[in-house]
C-alpha positions in Angstrom: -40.4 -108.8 33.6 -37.0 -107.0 32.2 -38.1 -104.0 33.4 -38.0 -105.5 37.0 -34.7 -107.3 36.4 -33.3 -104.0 35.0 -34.8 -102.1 38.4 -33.2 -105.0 40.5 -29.7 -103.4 38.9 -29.8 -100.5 40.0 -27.9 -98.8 42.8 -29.8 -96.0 45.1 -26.9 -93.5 45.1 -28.0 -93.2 48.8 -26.7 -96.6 49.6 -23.1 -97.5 49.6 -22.1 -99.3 46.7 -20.9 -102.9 47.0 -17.2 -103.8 46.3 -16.8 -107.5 44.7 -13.6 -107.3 45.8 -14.3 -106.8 49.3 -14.3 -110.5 50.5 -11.1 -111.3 49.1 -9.4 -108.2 50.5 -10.6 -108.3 53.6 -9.7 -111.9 54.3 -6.0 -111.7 53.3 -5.9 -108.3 55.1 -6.9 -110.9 58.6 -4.8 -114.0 57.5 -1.5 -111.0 57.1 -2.6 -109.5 60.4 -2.8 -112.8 62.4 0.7 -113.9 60.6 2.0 -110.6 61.7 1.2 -110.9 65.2 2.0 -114.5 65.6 5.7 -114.2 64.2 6.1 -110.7 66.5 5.3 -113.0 69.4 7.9 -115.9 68.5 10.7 -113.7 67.5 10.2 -110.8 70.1 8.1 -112.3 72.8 6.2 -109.0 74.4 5.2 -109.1 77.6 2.8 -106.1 78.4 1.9 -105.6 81.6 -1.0 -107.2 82.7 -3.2 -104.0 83.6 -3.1 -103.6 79.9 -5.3 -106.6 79.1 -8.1 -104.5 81.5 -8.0 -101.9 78.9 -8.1 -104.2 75.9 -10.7 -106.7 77.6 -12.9 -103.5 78.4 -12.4 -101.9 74.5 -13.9 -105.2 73.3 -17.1 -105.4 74.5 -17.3 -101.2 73.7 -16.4 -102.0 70.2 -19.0 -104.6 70.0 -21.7 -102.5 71.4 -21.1 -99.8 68.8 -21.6 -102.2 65.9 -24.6 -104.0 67.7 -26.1 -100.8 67.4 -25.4 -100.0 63.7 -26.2 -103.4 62.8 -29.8 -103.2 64.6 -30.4 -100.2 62.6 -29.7 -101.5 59.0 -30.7 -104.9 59.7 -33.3 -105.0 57.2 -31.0 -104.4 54.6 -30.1 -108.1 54.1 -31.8 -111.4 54.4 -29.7 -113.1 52.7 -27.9 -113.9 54.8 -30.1 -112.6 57.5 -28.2 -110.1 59.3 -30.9 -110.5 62.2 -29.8 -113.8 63.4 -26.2 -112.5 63.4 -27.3 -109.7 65.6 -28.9 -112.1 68.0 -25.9 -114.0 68.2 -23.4 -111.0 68.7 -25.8 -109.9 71.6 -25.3 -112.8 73.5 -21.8 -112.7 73.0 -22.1 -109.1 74.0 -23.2 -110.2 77.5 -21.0 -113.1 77.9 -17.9 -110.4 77.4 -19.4 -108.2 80.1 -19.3 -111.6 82.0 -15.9 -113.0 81.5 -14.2 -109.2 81.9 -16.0 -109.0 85.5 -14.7 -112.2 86.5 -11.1 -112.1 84.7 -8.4 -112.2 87.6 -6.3 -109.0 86.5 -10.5 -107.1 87.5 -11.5 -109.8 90.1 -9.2 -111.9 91.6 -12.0 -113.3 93.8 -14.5 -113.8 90.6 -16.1 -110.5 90.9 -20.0 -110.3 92.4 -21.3 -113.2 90.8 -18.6 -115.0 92.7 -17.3 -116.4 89.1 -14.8 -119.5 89.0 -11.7 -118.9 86.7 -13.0 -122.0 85.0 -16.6 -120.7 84.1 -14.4 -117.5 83.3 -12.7 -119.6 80.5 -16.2 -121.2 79.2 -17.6 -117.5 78.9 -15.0 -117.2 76.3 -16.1 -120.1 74.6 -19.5 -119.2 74.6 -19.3 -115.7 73.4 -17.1 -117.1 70.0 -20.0 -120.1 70.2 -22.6 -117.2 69.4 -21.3 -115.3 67.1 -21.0 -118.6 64.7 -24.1 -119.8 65.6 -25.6 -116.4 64.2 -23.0 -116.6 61.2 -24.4 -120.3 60.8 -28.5 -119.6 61.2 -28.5 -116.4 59.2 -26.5 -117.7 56.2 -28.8 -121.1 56.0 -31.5 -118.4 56.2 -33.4 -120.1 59.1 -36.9 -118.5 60.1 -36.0 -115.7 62.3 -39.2 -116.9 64.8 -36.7 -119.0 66.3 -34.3 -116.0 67.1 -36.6 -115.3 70.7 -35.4 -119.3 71.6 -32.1 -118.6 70.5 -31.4 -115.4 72.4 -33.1 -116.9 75.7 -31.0 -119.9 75.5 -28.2 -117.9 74.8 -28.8 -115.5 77.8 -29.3 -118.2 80.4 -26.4 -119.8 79.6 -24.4 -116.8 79.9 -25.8 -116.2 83.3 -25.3 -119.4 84.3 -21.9 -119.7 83.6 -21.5 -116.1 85.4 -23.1 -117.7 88.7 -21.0 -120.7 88.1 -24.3 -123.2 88.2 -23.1 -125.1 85.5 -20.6 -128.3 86.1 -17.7 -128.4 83.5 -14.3 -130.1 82.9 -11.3 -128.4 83.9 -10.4 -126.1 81.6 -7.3 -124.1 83.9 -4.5 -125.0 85.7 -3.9 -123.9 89.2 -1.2 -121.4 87.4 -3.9 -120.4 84.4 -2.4 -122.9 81.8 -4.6 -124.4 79.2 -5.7 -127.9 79.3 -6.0 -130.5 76.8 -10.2 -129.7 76.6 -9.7 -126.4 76.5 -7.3 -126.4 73.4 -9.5 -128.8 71.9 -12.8 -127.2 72.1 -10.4 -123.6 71.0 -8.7 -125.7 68.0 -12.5 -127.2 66.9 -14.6 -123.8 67.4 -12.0 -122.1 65.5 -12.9 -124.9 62.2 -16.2 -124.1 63.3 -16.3 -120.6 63.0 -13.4 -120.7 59.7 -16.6 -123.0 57.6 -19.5 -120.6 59.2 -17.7 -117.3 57.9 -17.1 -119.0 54.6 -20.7 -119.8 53.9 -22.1 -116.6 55.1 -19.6 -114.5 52.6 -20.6 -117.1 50.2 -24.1 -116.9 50.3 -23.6 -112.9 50.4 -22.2 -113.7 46.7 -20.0 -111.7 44.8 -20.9 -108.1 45.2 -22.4 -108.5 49.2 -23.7 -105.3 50.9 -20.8 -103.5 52.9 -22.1 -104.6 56.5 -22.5 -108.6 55.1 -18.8 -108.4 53.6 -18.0 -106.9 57.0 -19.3 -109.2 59.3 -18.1 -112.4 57.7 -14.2 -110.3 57.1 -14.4 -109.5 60.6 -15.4 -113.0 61.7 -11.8 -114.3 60.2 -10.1 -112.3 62.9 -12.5 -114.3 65.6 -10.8 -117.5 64.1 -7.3 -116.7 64.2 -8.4 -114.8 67.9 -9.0 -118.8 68.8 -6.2 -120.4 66.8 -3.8 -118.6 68.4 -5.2 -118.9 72.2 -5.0 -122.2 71.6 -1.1 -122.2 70.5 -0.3 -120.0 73.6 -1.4 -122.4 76.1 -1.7 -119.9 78.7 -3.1 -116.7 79.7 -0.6 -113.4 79.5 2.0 -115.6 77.4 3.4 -113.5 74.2 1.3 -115.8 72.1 -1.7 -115.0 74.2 -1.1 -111.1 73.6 -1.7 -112.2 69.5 -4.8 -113.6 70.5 -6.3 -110.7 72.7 -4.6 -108.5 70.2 -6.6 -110.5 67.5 -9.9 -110.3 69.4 -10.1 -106.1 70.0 -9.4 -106.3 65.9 -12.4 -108.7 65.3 -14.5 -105.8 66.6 -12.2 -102.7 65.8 -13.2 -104.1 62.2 -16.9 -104.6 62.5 -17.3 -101.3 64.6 -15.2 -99.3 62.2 -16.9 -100.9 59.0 -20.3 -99.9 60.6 -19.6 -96.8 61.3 -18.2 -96.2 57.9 -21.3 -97.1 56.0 -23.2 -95.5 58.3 -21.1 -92.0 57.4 -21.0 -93.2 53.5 -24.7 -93.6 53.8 -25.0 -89.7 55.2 -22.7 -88.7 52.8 -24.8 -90.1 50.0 -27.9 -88.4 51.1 -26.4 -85.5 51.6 -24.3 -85.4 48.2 -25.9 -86.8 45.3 -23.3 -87.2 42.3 -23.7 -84.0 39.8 -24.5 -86.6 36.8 -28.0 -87.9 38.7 -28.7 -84.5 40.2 -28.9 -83.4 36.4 -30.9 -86.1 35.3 -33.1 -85.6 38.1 -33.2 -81.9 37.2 -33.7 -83.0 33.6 -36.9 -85.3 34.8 -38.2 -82.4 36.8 -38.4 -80.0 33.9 -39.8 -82.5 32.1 -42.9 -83.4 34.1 -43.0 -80.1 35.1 -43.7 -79.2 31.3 -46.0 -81.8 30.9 -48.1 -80.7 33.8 -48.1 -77.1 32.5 -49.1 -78.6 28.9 -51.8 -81.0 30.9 -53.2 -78.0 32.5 -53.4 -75.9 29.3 -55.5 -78.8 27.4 -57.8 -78.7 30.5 -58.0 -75.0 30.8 -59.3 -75.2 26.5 -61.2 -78.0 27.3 -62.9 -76.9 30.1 -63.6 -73.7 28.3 -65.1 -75.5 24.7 -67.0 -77.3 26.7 -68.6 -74.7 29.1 -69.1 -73.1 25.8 -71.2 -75.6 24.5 -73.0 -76.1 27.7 -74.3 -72.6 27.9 -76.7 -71.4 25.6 -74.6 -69.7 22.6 -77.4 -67.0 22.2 -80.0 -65.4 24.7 -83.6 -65.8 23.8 -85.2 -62.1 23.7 -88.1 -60.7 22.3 -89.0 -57.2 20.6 -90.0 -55.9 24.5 -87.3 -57.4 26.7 -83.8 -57.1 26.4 -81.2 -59.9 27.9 -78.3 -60.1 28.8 -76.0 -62.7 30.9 -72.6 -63.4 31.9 -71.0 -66.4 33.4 -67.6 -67.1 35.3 -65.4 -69.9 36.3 -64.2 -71.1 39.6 -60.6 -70.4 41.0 -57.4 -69.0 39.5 -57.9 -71.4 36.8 -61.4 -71.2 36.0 -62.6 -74.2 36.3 -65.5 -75.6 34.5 -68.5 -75.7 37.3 -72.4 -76.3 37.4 -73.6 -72.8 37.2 -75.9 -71.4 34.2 -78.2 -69.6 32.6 -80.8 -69.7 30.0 -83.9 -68.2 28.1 -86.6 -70.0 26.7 -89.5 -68.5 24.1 -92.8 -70.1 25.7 -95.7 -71.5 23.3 -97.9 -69.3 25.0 -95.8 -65.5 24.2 -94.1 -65.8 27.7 -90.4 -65.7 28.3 -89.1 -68.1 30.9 -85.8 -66.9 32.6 -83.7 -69.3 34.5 -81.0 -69.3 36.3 -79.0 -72.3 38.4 -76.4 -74.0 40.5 -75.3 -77.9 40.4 -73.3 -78.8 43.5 -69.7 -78.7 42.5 -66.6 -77.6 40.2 -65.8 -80.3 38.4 -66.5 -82.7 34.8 -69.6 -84.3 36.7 -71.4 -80.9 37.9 -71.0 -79.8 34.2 -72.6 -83.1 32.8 -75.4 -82.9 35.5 -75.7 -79.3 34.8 -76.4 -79.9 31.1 -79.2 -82.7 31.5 -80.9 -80.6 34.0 -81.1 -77.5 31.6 -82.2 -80.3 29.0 -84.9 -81.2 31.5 -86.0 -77.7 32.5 -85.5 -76.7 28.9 -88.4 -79.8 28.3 -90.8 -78.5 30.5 -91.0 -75.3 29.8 -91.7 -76.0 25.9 -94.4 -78.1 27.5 -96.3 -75.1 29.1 -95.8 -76.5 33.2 -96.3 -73.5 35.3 -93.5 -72.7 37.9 -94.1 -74.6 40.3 -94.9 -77.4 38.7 -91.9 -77.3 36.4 -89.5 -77.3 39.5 -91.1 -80.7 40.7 -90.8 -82.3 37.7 -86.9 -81.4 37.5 -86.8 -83.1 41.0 -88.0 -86.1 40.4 -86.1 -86.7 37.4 -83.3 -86.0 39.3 -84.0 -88.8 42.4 -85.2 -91.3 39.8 -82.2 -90.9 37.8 -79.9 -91.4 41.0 -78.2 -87.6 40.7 -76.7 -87.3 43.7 -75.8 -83.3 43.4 -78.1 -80.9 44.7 -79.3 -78.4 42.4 -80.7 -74.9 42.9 -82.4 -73.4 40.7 -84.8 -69.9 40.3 -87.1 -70.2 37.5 -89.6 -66.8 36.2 -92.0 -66.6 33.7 -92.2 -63.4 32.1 -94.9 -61.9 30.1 -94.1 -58.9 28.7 -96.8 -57.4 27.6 -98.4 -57.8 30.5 -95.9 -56.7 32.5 -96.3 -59.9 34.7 -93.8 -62.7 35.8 -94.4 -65.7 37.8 -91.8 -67.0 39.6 -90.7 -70.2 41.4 -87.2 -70.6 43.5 -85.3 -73.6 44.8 -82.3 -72.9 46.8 -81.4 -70.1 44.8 -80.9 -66.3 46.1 -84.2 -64.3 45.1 -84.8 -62.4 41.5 -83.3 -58.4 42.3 -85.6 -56.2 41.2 -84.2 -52.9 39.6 -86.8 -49.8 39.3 -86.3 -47.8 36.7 -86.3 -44.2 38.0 -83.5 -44.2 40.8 -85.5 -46.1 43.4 -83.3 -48.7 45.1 -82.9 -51.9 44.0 -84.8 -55.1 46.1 -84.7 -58.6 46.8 -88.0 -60.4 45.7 -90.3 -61.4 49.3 -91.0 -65.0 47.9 -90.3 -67.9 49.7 -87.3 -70.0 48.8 -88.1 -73.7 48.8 -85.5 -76.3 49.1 -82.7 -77.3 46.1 -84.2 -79.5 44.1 -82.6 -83.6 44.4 -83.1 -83.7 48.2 -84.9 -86.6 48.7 -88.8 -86.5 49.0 -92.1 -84.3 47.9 -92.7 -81.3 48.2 -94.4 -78.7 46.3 -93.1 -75.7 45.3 -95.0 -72.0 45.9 -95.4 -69.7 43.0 -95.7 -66.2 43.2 -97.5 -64.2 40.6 -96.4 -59.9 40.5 -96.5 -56.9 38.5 -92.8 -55.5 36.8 -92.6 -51.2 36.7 -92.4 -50.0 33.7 -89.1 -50.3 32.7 -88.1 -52.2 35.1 -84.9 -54.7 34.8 -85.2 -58.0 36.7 -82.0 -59.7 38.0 -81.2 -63.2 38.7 -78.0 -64.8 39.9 -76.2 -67.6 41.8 -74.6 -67.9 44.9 -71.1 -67.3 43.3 -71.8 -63.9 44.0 -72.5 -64.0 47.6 -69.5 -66.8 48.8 -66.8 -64.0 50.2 -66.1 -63.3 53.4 -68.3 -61.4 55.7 -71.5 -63.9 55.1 -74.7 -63.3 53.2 -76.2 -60.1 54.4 -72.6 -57.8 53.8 -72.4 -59.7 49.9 -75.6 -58.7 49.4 -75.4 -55.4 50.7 -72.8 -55.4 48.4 -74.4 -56.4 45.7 -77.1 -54.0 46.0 -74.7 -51.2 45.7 -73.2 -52.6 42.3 -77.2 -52.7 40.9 -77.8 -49.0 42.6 -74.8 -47.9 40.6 -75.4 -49.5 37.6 -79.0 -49.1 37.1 -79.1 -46.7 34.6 -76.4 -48.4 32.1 -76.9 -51.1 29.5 -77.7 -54.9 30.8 -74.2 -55.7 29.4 -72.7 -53.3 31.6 -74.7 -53.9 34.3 -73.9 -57.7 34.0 -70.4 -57.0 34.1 -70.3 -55.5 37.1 -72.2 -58.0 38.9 -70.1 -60.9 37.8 -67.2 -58.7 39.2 -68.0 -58.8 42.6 -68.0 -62.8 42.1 -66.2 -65.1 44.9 -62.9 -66.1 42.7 -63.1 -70.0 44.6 -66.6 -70.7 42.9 -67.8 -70.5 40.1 -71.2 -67.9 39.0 -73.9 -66.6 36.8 -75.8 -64.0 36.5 -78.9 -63.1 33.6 -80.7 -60.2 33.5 -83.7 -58.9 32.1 -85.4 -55.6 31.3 -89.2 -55.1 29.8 -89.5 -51.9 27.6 -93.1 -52.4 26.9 -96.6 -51.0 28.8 -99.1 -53.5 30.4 -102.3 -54.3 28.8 -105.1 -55.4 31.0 -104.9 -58.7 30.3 -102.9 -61.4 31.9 -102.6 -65.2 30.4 -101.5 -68.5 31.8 -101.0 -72.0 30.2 -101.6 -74.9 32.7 -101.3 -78.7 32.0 -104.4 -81.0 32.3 -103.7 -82.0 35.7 -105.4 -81.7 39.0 -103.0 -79.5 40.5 -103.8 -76.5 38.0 -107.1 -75.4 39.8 -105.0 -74.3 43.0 -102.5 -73.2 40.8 -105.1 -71.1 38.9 -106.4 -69.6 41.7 -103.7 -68.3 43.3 -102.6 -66.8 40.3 -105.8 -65.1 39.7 -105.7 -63.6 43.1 -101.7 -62.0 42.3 -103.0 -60.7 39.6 -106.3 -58.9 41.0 -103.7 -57.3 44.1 -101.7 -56.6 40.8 -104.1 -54.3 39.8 -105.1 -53.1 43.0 -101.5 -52.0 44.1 -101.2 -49.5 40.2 -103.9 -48.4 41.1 -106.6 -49.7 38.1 -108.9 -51.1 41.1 -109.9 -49.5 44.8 -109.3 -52.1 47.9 -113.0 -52.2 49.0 -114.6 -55.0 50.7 -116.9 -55.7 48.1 -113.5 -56.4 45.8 -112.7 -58.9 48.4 -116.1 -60.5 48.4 -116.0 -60.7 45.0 -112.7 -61.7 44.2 -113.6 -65.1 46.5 -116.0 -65.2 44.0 -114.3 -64.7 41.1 -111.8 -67.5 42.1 -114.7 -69.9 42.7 -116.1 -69.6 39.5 -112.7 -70.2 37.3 -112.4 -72.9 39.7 -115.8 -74.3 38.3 -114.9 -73.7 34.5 -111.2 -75.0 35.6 -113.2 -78.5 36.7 -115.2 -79.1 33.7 -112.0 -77.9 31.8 -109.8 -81.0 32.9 -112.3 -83.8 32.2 -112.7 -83.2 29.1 -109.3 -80.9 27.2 -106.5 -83.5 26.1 -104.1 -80.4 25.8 -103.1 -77.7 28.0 -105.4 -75.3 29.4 -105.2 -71.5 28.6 -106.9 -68.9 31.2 -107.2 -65.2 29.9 -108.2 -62.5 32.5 -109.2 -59.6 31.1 -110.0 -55.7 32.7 -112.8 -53.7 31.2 -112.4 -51.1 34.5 -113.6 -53.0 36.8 -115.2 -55.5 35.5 -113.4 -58.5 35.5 -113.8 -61.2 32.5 -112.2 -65.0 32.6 -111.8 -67.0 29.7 -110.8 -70.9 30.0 -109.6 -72.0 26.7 -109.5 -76.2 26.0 -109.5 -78.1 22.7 -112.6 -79.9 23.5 -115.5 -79.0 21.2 -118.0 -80.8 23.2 -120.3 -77.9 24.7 -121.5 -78.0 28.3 -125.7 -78.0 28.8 -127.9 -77.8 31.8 -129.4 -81.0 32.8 -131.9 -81.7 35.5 -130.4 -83.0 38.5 -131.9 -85.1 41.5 -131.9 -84.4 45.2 -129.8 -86.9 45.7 -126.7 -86.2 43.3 -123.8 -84.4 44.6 -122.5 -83.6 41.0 -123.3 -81.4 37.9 -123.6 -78.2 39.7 -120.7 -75.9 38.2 -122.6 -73.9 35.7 -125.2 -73.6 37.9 -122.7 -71.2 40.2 -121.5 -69.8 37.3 -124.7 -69.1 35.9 -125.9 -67.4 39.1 -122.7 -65.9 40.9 -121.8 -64.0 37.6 -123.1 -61.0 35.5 -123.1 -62.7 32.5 -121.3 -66.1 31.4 -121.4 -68.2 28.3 -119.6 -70.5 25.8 -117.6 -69.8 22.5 -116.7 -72.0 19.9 -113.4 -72.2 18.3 -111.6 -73.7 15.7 -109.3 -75.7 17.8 -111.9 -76.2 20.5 -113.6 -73.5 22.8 -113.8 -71.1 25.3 -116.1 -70.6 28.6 -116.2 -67.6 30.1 -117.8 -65.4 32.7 -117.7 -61.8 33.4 -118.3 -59.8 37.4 -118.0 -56.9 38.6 -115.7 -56.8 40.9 -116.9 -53.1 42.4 -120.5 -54.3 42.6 -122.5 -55.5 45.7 -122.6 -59.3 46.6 -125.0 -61.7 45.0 -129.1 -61.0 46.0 -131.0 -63.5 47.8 -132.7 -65.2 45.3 -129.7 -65.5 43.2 -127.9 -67.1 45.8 -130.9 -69.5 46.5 -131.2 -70.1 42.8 -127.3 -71.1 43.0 -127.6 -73.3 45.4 -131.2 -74.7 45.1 -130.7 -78.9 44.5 -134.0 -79.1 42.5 -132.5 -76.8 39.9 -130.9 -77.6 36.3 -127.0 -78.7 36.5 -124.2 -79.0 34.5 -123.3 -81.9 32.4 
């Protein structure tokens, strides 16, 4: 509450300052000026000629029109009193004026247009001083200004009534333009009238008014002594008539010149501060200006501790691949964003890569970034394949309400094996980097969407085989955001790689986070296997359903693995047989998952070209062949198994067992009688 008495005191140096002594002065300066004239008219009785009056007659209404304006404009600056009602009273008088000078005899003798009598002529006079303190009266009572439309109408039909002389009145003239005894009446008692209205309206304006309420009510006094003293004359062009005319061009000589001199005060004040607040504004500027600076430091460290701490603070390797990664802000500033990177050591050997983007460059994409790498961190430990991994992120992220879109590219590398699996939502595809000069390539896998749109949907895996030596290259979109879209960026990128190939991964990062777009923000991880393939190739699958397609279409990769080096000949028996082959784990896969309570491990093994599947789960319980009915449609697995393969059978182990099957995948199809036996419903099933 003090502080908004203390605001209340203060003066906008763009507003003039209000002078307590204003009132005072300016009403002696009118009661001096109206003694002045009134004793030059006893003692030296001018007589100007009457064309004169024309000029002084015409200046008033001019006069009154400038400050109308200026008052319009800055009416707003005072409702107490309300300058508004005073303006709607000065235009009234403003037409009334017009009125009485088109009518006056020394302009019109006959009246003028609106055929005027010199007695309506007399009552326009009246009418216009009438206004003006009707205005003074309403606005200093601070009456509600929805009356001022009433007011001005009534005011305007009156005027123009009197100017077509349709309104009957008392003689006010003498056939020889003397006053009468009503007319110095009504003069004598709207002179107390407007005296009492000018006194309450610089009253209620207080001590200290604003310039143009001081003004109006000083220049108001000179309207008083304008109807004093045209009452004492008695008649128009006497000397003591002059004093009144004299006294009326003053009235708004005054309010005119006092407008227009706040007006210029007003320019002058935005125009010219004083040099004491110019410094203190100065002094204010420097001041916030530091505090800004100091604001955008403690964000710049904060943003960077806590990117810090988002990020993994080392990169999970093993003894045959080498990572490295690199990461880089958004804008001029480098602001903290939803970009990262990390590596995770699977239970199963593998390494999992990952790399991804959450929509944004701000506090919220970092703190959604750092729950989804919790999440995808989660999984992984948890063995999920790929694909399945990237479904689970997005369902945590629509059943916790993220609303950021997130993509993300996600690889399972095996390096021993020489193998990686790889899944990709929204993200640009892995680059692959040969080792021996060949140009770098963009993985042909299909990009699913970012993961948080709403819906299912399932994401394809792709299963391949790395070169030796081979560095694999993941990144964000941060790389690709310049100008000149997609394709040039990645053109672009491609030569950095090309160029790079043969350095270190910490080089080679470097110069791919150079090539970033500086307004968003990027990562990029790389990774290169030193060691040779074995002919062997794992995967670790959850107990659900969905890990029979999965393993199939992984076993398939990896057979076109080792048909494209060359360790098996495309033949159509190799086709046949690889059908085959991905029937029977699909069997073992089935009894698998009703009866493991852990995940599932699949070996695939090549003794040249013969092709042995192991399926690893922690059940001990051992399968057995069962006679089965005509009529049941279950229990048949082993039965396929037993007859599609070259050998099969069942291993114990300490944490449970493995089933397995060997085929040749070079040999002929299945005989006859082995296909009847496989399919013969009056034979032993499986249990």
């Amino acid at each position: 509450m003090a502080q908004g008495r203390a605001g209340q005191g203060r003066v906008d140096a763009r507003r003039p300052r209000p002078d307590p002594r204003l009132a005072v002065v300016g009403v002696g300066a009118a009661a001096v000026a109206a003694s002045g004239a009134y004793v030059v008219a006893l003692t030296l009785n001018p007589l100007p000629p009457r064309s004169l009056s024309v000029a002084m007659f015409v200046m008033t209404p001019v006069l009154a029109a400038i400050a109308l304006g200026i008052l319009w404009s800055r009416q707003h600056e005072s409702v107490r009193p309300d300058l508004r009602w005073f303006n709607t009273g000065l235009t009234i008088a403003l037409l009334a004026m017009v009125l009485q000078i088109a009518s006056f005899p020394s302009v019109a003798p006959d009246g003028g247009l609106l055929g005027t009598t010199q007695n309506s002529n007399a009552a326009l006079y009246l009418l216009f001083h009438a206004a003006t303190s009707a205005g003074l009266l309403l606005g200093a009572t601070r009456r509600s200004v929805r009356g001022r439309g009433l007011f001005l109408t009534f005011g305007v039909v009156a005027a123009l009534a009197l100017g077509f002389d349709l309104v009957p009145l008392p003689t006010l003239l003498t056939a020889d333009q003397g006053f009468t005894d009503v007319l110095i009446g009504t003069e004598i008692l709207l002179a107390a009238l407007t005296a009492a209205c000018a006194w309450l309206w610089l009253a209620r304006g207080g001590v200290t008014p604003r310039p143009l309420v001081g003004w109006v009510g000083i220049s108001q006094t000179f309207a008083v002594y304008d109807l004093a003293l045209n009452a004492l004359s008695e008649a128009r062009f006497s000397a003591i008539w002059w004093s009144s005319l004299s006294m009326r061009v003053a009235t708004y000589a005054v309010l005119a010149g006092a407008a227009v001199a706040v007006v210029l005060r007003m320019v002058r004040g935005l125009e010219h501060y004083a040099e004491a607040e110019l410094d203190r504004r100065e002094a204010q500027l420097r001041d916030s200006l530091g505090a800004v600076e100091q604001l955008l430091e403690d964000a710049r460290e904060t943003s960077a501790t806590l990117k810090s701490h988002l990020l993994p603070r080392q990169i999970q390797d093993t003894e045959s691949v080498e990572v490295s990664a690199r990461y880089a802000g958004a804008g001029e500033e480098k602001e903290i964003g939803g970009d990262w990177y990390d590596t995770i050591v699977l239970p199963d050997g593998g390494l999992a890569l990952v790399i991804g983007d959450v929509e944004g460059h701000d506090l919220a994409a970092a703190t959604v970034m750092a729950q989804v790498r919790a999440a995808v961190h989660s999984h992984a430990l948890e063995g999920h394949p790929p694909s399945i991994l990237l479904g689970r992120v997005h369902q945590f992220l629509v059943q916790a309400h993220i609303e950021r879109l997130v993509s993300l590219a996600y690889v399972q590398l095996y390096p021993q094996d020489r193998l990686m699996t790889v899944a990709i939502a929204g993200n640009p595809p892995p680059m692959l980097i040969p080792a021996h000069g060949d140009a770098p390539r963009l993985l042909d896998h299909e990009i699913g969407p970012p993961l948080g749109v709403g819906g299912h949907y399932r994401w394809t895996e792709r299963t391949l085989l790395l070169p030796p030596d081979a560095t694999i290259v993941m990144f964000t979109d941060g790389l690709l955001e310049r100008e000149g879209g997609y394709d040039d960026q990645f053109a672009a990128l491609m030569n950095v790689a090309r160029h790079a190939a043969t350095a270190d991964l910490d080089e080679l990062t470097r110069a791919l986070i150079g090539v970033h777009a500086v307004e968003d923000d990027a990562a990029v991880l790389a990774a290169r296997v030193t060691s040779d393939a074995r002919a062997v190739a794992e995967r670790l699958l959850p107990v659900r359903p969905i890990s029979a397609p999965i393993a199939r279409a992984w076993l398939v990769d990896v057979i076109e693995v080792w048909v494209t080096t060359g360790r098996l000949h495309d033949t159509e028996d190799l086709r046949d047989n690889s059908e085959t082959a991905t029937l029977l784990l699909t069997e073992l896969l089935s009894n698998a998952l009703r009866h493991a309570e852990e995940s599932i491990r699949v070996s695939v093994e090549f003794l040249g070209t013969v092709l042995r599947v192991d399926v690893f789960e922690s059940s001990h319980r051992m399968p057995r062949v069962r006679a089965l009915g005509s009529t049941e449609t279950s229990g048949r697995g082993l039965r396929l198994v037993e007859s599609l393969s070259d050998d099969w059978g069942v291993t114990p182990r300490e944490q449970g067992k493995s089933v397995w099957f060997r085929l040749d995948l070079a040999g002929g199809p299945p005989d006859e009688e082995r296909l009847s036996s496989a399919f013969d419903l009056l034979g032993d099933g499986l249990s």
